[in-house]
N, C-alpha and C positions, 0 to 999 in steps of 0.2 A: 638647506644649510643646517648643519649642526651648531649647535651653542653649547659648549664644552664647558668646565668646572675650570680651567685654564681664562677663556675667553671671560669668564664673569668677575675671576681674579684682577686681571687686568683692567678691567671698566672700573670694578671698585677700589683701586688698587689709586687709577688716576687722579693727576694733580690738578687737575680742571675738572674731573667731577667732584673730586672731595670740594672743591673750594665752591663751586656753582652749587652741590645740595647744604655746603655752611651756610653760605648767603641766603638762601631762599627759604630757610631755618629762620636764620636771623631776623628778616623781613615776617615770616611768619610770629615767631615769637614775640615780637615788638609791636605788633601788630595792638594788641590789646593784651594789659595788666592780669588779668588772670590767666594768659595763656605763659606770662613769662613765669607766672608763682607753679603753675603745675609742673611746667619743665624744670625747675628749678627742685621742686620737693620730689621730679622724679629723677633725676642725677641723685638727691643725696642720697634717697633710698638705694639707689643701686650701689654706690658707692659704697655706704654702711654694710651692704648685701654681701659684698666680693670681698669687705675686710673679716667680714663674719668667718665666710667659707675659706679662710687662708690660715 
């Protein structure tokens, strides 16, 4: 079986995996305090990043 650029759209594309890899994020992040400060300073840097390059 092939696994096409279509087929990978679609998986990541879905509303039952967006929401089950949010959650298991979530669970993960909250997990412990410093995992929520890194995810946190690595959103804003990206953020900051993408306003840079506009």
């Amino acid at each position: 079986m092939l696994i096409t650029e279509e087929d990978v759209e679609q998986v990541i594309t879905a509303r039952v995996v967006l929401d089950g890899l949010r959650d298991k994020l979530r669970i993960t992040v909250n997990l412990e305090d410093r995992y929520r400060v890194l995810s946190l300073v690595t959103a804003r840097m990206a953020i900051q990043d993408s306003c840079w390059m506009l």
